[in-house]
N, CA, C and O atoms as a Maestro MAE file, in Angstrom:
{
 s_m_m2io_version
 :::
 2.0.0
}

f_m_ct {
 s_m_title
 :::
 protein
 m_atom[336] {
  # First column is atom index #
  i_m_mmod_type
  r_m_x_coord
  r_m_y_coord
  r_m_z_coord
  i_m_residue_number
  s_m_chain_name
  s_m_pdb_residue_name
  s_m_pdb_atom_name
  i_m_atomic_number
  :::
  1 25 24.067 0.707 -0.793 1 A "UNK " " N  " 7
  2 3 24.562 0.648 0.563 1 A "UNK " " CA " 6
  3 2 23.678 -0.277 1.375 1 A "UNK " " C  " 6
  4 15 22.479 -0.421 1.133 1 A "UNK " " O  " 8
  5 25 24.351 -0.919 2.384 2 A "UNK " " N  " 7
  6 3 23.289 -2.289 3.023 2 A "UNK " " CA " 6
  7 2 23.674 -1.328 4.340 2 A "UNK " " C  " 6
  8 15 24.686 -0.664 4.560 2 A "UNK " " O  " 8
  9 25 22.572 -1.505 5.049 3 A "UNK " " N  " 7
  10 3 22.657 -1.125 6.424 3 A "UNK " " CA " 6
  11 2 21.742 -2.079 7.474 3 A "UNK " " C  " 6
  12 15 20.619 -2.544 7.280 3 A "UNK " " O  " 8
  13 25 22.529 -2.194 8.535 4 A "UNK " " N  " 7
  14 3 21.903 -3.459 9.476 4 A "UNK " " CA " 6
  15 2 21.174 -2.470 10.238 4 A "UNK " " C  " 6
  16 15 21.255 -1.242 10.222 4 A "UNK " " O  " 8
  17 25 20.310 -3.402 11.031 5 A "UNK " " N  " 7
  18 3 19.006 -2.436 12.020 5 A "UNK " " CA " 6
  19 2 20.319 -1.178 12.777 5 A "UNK " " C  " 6
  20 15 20.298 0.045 12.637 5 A "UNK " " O  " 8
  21 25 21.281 -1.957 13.506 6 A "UNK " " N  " 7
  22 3 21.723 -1.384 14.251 6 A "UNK " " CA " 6
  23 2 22.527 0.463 13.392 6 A "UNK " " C  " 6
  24 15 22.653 1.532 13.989 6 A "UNK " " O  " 8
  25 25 22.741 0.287 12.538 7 A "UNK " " N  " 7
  26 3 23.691 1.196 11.365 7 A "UNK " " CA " 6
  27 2 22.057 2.451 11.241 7 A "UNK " " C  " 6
  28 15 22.121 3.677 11.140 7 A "UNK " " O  " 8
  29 25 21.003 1.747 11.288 8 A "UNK " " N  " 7
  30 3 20.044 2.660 11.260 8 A "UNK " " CA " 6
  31 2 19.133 3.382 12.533 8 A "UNK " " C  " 6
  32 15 18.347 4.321 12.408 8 A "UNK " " O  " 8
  33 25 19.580 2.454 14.126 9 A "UNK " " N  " 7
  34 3 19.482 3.155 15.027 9 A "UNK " " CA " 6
  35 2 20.877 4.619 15.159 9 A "UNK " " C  " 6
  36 15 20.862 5.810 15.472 9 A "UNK " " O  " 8
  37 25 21.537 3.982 14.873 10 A "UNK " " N  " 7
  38 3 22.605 4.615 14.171 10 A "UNK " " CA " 6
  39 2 22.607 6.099 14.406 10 A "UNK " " C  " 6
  40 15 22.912 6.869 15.316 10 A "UNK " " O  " 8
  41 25 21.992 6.178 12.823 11 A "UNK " " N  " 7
  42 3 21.491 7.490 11.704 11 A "UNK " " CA " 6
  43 2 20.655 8.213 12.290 11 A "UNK " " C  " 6
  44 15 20.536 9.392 12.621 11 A "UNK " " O  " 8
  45 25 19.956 7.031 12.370 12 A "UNK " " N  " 7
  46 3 18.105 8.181 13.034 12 A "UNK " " CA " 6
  47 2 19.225 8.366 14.863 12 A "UNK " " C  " 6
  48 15 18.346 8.000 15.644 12 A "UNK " " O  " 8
  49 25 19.857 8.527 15.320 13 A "UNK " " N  " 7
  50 3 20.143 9.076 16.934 13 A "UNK " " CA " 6
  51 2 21.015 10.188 16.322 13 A "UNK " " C  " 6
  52 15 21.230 11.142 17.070 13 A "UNK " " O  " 8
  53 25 21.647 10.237 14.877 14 A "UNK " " N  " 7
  54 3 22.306 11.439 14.369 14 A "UNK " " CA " 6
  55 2 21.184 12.415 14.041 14 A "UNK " " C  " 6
  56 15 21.410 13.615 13.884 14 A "UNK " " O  " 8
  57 25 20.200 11.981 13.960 15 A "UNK " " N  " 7
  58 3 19.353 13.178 13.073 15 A "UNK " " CA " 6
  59 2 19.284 12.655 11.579 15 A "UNK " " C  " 6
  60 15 18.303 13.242 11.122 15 A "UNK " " O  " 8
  61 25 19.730 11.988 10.746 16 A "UNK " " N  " 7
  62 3 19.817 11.488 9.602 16 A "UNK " " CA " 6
  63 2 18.441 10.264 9.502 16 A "UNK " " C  " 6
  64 15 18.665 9.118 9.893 16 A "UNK " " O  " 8
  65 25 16.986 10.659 8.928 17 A "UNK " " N  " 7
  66 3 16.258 9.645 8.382 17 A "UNK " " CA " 6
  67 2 17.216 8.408 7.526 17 A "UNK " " C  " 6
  68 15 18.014 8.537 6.597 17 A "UNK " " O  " 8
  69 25 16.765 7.216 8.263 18 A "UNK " " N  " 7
  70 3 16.760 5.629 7.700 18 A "UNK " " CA " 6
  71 2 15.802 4.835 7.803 18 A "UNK " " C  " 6
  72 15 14.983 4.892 8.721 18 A "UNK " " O  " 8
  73 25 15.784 3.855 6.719 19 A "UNK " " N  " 7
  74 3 15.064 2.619 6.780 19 A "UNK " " CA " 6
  75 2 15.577 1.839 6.347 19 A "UNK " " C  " 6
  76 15 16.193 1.821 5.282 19 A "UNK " " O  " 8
  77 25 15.367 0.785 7.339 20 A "UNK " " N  " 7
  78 3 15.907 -0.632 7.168 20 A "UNK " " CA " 6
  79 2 14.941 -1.511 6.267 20 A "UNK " " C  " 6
  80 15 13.712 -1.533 6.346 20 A "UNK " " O  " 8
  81 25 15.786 -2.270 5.351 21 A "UNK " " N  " 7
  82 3 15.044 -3.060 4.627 21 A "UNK " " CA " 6
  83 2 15.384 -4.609 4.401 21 A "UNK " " C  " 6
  84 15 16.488 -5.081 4.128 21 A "UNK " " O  " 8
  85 25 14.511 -5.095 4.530 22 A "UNK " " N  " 7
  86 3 15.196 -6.116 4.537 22 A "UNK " " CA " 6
  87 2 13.943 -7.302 4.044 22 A "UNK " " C  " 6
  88 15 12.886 -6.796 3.669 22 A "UNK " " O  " 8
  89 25 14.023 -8.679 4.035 23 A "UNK " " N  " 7
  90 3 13.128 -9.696 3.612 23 A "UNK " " CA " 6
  91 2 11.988 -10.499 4.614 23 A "UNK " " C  " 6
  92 15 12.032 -10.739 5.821 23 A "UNK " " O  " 8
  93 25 11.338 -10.693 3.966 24 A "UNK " " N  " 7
  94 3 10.116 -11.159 5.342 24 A "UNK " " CA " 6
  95 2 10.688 -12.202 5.865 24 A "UNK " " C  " 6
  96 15 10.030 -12.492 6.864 24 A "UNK " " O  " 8
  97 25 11.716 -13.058 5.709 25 A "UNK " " N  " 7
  98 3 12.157 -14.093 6.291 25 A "UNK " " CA " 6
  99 2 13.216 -13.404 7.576 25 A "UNK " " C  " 6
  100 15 13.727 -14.157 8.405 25 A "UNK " " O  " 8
  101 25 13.394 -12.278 7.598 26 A "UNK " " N  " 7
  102 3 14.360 -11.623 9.184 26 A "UNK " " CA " 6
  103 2 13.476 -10.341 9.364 26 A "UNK " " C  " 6
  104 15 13.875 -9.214 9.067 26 A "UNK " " O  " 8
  105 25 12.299 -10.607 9.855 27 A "UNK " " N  " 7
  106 3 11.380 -9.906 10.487 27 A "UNK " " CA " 6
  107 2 11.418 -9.945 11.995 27 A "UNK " " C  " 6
  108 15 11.464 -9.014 12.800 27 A "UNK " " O  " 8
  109 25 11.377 -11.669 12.241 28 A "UNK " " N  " 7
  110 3 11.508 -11.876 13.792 28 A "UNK " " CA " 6
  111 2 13.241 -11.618 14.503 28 A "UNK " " C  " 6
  112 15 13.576 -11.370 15.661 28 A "UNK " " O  " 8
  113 25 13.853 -11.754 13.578 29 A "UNK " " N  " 7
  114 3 15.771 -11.486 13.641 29 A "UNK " " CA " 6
  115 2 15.525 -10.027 14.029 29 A "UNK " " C  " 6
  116 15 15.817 -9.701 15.179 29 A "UNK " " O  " 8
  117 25 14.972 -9.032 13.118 30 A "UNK " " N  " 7
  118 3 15.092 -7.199 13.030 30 A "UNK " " CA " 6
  119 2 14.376 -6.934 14.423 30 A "UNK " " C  " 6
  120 15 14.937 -6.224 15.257 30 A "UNK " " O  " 8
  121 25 13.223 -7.465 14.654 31 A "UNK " " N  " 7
  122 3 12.481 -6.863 15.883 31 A "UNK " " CA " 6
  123 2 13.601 -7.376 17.331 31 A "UNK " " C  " 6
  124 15 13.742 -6.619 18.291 31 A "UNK " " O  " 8
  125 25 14.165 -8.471 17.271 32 A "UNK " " N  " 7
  126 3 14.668 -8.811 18.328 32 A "UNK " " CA " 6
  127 2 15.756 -8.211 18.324 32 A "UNK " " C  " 6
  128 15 16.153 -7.871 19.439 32 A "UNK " " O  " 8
  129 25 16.462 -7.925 17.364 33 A "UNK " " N  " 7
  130 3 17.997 -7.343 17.392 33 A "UNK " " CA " 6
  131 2 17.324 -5.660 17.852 33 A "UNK " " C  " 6
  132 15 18.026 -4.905 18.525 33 A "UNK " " O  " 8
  133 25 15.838 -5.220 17.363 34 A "UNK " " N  " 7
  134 3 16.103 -3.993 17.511 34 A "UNK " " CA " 6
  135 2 15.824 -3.744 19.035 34 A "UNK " " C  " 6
  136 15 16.571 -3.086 19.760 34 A "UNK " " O  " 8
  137 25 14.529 -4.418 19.478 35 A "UNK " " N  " 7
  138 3 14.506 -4.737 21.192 35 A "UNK " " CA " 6
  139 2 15.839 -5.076 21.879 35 A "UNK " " C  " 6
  140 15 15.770 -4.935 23.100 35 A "UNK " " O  " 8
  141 25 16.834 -5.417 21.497 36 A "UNK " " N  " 7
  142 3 17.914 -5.531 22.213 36 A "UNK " " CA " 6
  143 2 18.602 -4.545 22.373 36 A "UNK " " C  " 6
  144 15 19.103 -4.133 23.419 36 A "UNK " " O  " 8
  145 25 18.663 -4.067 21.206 37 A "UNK " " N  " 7
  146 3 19.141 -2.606 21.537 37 A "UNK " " CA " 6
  147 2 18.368 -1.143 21.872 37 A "UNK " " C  " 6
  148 15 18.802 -0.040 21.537 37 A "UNK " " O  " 8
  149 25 17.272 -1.368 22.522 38 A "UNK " " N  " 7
  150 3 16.184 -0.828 23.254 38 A "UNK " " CA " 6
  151 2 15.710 0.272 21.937 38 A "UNK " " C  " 6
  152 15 15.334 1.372 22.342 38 A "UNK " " O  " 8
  153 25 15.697 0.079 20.478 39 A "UNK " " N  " 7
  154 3 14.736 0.758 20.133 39 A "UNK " " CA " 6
  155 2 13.935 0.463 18.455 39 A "UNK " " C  " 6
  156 15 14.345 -0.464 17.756 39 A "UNK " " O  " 8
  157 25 13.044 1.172 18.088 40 A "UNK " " N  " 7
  158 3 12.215 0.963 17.129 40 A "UNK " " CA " 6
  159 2 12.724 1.594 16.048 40 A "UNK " " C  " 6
  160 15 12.413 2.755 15.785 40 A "UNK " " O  " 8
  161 25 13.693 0.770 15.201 41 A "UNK " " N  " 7
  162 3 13.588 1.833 14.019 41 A "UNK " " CA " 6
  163 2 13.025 1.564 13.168 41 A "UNK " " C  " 6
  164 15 12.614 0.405 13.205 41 A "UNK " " O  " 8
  165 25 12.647 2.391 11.905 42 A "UNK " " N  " 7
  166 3 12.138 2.354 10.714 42 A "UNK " " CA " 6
  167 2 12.441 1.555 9.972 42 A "UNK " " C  " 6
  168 15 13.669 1.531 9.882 42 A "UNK " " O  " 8
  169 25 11.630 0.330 8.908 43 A "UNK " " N  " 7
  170 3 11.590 -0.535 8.453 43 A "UNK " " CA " 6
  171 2 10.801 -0.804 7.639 43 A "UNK " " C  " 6
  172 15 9.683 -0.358 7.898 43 A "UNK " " O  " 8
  173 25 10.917 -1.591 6.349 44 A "UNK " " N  " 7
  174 3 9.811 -2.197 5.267 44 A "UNK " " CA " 6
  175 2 10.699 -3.353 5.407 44 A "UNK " " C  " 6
  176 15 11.924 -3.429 5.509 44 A "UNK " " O  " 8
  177 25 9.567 -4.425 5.380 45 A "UNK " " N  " 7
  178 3 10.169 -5.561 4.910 45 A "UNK " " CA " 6
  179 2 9.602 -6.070 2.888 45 A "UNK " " C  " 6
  180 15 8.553 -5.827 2.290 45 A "UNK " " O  " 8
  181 25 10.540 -6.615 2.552 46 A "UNK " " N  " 7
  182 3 10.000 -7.136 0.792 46 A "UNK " " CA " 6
  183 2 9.928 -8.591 1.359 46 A "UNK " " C  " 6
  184 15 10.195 -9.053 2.468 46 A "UNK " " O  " 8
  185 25 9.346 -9.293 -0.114 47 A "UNK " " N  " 7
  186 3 9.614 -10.556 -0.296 47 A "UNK " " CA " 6
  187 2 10.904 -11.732 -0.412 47 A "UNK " " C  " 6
  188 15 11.951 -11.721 -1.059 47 A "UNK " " O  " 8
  189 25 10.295 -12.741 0.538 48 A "UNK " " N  " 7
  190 3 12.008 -13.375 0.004 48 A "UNK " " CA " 6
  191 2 11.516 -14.554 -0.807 48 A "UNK " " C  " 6
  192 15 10.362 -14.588 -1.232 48 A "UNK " " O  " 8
  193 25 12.465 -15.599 -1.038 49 A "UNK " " N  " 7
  194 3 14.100 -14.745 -1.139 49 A "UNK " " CA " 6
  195 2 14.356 -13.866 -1.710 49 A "UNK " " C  " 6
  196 15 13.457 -13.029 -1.778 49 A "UNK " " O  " 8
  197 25 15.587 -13.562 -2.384 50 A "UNK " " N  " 7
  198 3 16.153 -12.223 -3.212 50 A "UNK " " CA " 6
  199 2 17.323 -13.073 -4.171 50 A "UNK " " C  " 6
  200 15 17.450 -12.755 -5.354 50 A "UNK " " O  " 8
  201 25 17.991 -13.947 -3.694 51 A "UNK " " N  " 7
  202 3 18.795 -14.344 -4.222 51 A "UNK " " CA " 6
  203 2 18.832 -15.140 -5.443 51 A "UNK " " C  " 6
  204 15 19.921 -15.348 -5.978 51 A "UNK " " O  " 8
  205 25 17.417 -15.755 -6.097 52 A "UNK " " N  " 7
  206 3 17.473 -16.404 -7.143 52 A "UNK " " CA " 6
  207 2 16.450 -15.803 -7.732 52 A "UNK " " C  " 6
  208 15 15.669 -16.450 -8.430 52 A "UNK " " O  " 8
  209 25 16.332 -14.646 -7.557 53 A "UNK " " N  " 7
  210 3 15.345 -13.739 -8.367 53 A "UNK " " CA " 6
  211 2 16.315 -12.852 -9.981 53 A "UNK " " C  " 6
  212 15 17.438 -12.367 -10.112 53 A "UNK " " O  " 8
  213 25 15.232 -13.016 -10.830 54 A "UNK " " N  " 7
  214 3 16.190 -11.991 -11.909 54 A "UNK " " CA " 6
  215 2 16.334 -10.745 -11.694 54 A "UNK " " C  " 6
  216 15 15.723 -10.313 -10.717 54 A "UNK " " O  " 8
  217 25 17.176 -9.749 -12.515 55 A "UNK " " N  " 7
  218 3 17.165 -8.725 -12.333 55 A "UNK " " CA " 6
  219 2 16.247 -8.039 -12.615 55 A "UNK " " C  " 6
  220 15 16.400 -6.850 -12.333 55 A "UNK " " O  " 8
  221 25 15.225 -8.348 -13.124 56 A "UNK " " N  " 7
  222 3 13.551 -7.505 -13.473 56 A "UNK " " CA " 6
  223 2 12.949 -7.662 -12.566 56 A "UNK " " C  " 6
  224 15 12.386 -6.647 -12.155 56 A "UNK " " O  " 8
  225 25 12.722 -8.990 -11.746 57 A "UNK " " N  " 7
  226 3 12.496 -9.053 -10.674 57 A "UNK " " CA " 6
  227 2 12.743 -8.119 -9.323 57 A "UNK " " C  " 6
  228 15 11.899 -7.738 -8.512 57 A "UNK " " O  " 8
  229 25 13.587 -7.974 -9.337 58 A "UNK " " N  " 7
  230 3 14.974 -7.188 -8.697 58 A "UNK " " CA " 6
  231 2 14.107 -5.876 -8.411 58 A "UNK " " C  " 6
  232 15 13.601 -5.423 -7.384 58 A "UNK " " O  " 8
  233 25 14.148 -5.398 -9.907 59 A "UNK " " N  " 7
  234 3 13.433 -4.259 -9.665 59 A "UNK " " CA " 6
  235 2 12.217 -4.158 -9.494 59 A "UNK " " C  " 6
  236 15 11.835 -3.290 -8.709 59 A "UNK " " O  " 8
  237 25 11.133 -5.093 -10.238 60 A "UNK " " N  " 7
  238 3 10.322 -4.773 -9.743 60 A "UNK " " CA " 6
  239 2 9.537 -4.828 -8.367 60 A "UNK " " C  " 6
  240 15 8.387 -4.449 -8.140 60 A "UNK " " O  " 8
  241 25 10.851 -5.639 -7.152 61 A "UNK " " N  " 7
  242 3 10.391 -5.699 -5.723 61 A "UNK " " CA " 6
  243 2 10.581 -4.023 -5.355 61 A "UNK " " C  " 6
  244 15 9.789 -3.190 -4.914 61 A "UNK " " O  " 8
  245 25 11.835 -3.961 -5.704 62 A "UNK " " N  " 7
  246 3 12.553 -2.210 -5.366 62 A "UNK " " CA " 6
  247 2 11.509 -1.769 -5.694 62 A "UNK " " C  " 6
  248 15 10.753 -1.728 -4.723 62 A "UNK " " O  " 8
  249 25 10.729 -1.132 -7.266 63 A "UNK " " N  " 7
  250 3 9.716 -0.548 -7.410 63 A "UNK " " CA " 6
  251 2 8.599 -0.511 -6.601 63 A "UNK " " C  " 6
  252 15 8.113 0.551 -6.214 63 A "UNK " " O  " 8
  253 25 8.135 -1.657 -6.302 64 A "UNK " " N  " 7
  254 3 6.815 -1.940 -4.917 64 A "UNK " " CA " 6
  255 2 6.706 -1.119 -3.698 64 A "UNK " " C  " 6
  256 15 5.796 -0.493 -3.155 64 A "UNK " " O  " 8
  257 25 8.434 -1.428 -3.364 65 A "UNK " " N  " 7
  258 3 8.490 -1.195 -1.865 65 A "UNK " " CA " 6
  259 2 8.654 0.279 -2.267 65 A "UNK " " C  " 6
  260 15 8.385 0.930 -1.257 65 A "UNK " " O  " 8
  261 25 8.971 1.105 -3.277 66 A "UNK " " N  " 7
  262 3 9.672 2.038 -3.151 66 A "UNK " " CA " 6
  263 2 9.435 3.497 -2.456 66 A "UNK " " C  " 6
  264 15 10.173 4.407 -2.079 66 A "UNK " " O  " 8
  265 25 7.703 3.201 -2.484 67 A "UNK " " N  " 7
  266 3 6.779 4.455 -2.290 67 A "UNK " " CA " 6
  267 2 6.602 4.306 -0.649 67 A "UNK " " C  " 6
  268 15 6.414 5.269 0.093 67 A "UNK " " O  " 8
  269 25 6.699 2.896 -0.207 68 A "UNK " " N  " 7
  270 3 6.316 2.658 1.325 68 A "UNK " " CA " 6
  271 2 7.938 3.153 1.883 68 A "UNK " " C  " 6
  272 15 8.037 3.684 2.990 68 A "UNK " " O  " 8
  273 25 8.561 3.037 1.442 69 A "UNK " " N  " 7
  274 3 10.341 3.262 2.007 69 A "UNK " " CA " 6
  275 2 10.393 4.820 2.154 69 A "UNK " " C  " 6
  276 15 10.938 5.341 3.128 69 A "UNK " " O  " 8
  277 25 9.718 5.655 0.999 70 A "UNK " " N  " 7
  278 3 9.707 7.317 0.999 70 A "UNK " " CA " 6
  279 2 8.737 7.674 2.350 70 A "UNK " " C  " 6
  280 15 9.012 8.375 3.324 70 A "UNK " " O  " 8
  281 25 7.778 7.091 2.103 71 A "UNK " " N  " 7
  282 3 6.744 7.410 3.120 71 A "UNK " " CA " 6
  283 2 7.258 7.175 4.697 71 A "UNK " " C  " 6
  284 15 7.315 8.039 5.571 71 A "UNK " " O  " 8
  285 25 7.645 5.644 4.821 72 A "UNK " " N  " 7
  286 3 8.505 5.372 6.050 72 A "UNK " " CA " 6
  287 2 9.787 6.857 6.732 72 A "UNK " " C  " 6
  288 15 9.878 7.292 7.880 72 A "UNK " " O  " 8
  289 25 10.485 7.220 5.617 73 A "UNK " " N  " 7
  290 3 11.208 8.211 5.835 73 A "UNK " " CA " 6
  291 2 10.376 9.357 6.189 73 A "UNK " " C  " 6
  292 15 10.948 10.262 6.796 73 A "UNK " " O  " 8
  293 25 8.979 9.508 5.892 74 A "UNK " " N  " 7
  294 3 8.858 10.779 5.574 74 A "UNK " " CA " 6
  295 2 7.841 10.740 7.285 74 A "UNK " " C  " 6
  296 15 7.530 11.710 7.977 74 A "UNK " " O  " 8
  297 25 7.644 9.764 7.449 75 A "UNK " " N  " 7
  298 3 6.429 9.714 8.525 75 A "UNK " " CA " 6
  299 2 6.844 8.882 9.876 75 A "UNK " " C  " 6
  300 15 6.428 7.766 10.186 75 A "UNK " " O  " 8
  301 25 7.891 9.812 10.698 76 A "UNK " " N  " 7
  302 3 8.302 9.466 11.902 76 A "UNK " " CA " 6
  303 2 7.247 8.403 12.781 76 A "UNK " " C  " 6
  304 15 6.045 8.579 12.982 76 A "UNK " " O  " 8
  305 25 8.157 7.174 13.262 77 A "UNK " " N  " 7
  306 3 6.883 6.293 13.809 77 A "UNK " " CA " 6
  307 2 5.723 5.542 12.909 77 A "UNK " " C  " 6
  308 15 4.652 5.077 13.299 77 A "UNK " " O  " 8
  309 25 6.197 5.567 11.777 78 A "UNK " " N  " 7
  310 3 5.524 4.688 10.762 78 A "UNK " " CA " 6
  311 2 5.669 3.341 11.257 78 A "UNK " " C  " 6
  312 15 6.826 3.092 11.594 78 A "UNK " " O  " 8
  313 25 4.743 2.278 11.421 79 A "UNK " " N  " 7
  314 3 4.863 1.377 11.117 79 A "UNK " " CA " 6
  315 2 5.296 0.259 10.314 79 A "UNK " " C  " 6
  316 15 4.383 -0.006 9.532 79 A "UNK " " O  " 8
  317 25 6.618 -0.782 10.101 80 A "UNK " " N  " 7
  318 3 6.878 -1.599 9.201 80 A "UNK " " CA " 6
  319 2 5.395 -1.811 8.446 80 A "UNK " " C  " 6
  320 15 4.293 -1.401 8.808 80 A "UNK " " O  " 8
  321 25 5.774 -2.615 7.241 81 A "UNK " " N  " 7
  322 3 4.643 -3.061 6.395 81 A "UNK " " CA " 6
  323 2 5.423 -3.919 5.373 81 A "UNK " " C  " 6
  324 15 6.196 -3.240 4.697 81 A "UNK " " O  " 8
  325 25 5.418 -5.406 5.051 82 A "UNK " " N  " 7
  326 3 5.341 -6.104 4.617 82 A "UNK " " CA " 6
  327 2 4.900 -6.480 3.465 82 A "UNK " " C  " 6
  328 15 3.941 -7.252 3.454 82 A "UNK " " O  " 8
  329 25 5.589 -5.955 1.986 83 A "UNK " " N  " 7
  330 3 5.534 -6.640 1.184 83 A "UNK " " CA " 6
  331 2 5.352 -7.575 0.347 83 A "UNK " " C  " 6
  332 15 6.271 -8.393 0.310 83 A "UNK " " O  " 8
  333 25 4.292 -7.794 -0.505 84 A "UNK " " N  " 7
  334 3 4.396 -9.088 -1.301 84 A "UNK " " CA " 6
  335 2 4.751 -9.098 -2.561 84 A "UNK " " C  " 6
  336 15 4.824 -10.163 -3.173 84 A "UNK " " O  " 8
  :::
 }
 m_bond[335] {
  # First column is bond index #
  i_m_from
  i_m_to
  i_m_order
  :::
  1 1 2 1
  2 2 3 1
  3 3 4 2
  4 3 5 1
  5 5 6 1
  6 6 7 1
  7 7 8 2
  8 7 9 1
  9 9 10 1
  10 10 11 1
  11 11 12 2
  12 11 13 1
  13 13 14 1
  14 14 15 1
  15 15 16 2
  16 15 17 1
  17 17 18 1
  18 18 19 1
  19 19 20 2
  20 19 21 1
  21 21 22 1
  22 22 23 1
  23 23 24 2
  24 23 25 1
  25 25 26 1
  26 26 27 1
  27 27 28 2
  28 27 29 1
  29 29 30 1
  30 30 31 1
  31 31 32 2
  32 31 33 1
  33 33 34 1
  34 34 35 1
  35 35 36 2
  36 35 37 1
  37 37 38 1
  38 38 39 1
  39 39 40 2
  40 39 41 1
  41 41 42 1
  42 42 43 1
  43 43 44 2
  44 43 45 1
  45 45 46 1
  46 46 47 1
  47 47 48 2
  48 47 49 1
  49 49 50 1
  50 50 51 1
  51 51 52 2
  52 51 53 1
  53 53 54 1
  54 54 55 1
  55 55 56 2
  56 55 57 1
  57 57 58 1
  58 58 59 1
  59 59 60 2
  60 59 61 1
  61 61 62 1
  62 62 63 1
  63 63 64 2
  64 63 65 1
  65 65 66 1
  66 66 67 1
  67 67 68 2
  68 67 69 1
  69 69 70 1
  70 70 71 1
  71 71 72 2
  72 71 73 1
  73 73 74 1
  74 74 75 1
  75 75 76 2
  76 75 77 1
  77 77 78 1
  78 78 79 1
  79 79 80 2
  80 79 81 1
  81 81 82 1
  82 82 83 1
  83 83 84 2
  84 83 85 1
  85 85 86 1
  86 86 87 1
  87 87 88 2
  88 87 89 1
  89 89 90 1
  90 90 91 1
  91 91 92 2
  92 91 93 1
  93 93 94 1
  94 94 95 1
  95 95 96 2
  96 95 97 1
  97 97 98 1
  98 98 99 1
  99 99 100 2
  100 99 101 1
  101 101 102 1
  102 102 103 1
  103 103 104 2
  104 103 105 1
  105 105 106 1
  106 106 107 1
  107 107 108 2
  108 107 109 1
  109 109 110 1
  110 110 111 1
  111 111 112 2
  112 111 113 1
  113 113 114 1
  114 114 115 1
  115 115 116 2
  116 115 117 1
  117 117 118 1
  118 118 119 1
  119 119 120 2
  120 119 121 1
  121 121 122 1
  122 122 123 1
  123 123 124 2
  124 123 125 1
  125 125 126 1
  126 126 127 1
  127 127 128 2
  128 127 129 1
  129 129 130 1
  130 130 131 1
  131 131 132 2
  132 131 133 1
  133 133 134 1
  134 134 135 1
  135 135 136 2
  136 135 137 1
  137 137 138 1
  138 138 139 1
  139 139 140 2
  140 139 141 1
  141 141 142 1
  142 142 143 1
  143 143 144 2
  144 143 145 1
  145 145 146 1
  146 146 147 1
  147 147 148 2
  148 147 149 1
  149 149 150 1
  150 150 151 1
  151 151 152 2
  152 151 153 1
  153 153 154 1
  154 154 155 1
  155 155 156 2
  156 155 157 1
  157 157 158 1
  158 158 159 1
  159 159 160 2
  160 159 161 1
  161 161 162 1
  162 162 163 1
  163 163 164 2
  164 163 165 1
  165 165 166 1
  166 166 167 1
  167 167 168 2
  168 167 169 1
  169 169 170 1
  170 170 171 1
  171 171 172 2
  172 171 173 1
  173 173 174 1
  174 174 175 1
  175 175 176 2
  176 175 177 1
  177 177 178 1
  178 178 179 1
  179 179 180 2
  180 179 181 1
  181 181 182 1
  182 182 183 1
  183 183 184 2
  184 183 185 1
  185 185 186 1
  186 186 187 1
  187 187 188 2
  188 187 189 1
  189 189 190 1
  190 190 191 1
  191 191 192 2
  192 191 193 1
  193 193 194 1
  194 194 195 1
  195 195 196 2
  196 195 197 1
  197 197 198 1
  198 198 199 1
  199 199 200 2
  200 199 201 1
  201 201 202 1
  202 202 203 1
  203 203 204 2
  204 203 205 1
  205 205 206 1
  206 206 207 1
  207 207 208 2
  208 207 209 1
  209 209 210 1
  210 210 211 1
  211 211 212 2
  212 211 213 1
  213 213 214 1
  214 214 215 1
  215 215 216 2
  216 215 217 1
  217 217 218 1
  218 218 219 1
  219 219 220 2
  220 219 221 1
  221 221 222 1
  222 222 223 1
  223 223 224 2
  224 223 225 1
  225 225 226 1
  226 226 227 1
  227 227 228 2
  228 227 229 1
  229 229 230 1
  230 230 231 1
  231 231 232 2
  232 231 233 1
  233 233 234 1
  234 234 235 1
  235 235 236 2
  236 235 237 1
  237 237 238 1
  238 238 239 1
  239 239 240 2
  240 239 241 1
  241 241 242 1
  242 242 243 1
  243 243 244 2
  244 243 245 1
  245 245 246 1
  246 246 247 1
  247 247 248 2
  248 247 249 1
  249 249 250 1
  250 250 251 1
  251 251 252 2
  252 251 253 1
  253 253 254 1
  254 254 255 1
  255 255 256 2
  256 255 257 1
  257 257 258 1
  258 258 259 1
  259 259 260 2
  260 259 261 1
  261 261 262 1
  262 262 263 1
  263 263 264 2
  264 263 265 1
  265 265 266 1
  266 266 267 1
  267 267 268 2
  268 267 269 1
  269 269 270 1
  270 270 271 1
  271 271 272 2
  272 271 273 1
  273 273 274 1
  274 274 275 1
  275 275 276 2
  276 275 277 1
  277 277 278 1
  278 278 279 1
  279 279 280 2
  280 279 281 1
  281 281 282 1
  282 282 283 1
  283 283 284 2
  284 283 285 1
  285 285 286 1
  286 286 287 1
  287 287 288 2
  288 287 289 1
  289 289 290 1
  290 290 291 1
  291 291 292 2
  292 291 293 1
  293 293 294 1
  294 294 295 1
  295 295 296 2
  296 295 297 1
  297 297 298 1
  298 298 299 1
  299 299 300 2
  300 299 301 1
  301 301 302 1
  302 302 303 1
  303 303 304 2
  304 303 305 1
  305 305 306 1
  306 306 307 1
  307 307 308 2
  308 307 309 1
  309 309 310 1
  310 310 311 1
  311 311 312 2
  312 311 313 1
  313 313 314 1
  314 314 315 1
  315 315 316 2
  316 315 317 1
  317 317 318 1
  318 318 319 1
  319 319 320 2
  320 319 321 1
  321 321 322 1
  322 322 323 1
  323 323 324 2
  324 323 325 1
  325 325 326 1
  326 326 327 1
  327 327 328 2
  328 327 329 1
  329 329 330 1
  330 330 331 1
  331 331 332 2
  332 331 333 1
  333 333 334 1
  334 334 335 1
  335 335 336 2
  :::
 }
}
C-alpha cells in the first residue's frame, strides 16, 4: 500500500498509527506538503533512487529501514531519520 503524507495525516487524526516513507530525494516535497497542511507526521526517509535498484536490493533497503519504521510507529513524535 503507498500512502502520501497527506493519507497519513489522515490515519494518525483517526487514531490509526502511520508512517510515511518515502526517498531522500522528497524530503523537502514531505516537510512542505506536511507544513501546508499544518501538521507533523511520522516519517523515515530510505535511499534513492528505488527505481533501478534490484529486487535484493529492494529488500535489503526495506530490511534497513525496517526497525526505524516499527520504532517510528511505536514512539509518538519520533523524529524522521534518513537512511543510507
Amino acid at each position: 500500500m503507498s500512502c502520501s503524507v497527506h493519507d497519513v495525516i489522515d490515519f494518525e487524526a483517526r487514531g490509526v498509527p502511520a508512517v510515511f516513507v518515502a526517498t531522500t530525494e522528497f524530503v523537502d516535497a514531505a516537510v512542505a506538503q506536511a507544513r501546508a497542511l499544518g501538521a507533523d507526521p511520522a516519517r523515515v526517509f530510505v535511499p534513492h533512487p528505488v527505481q533501478d535498484r534490484t529486487d535484493d536490493e529492494i529488500r535489503a533497503m526495506a530490511d534497513a529501514a525496517t526497525d526505524e519504521i516499527i520504532r517510528t510507529l511505536a514512539s509518538p513524535g519520533a523524529k524522521p531519520v534518513a537512511h543510507r
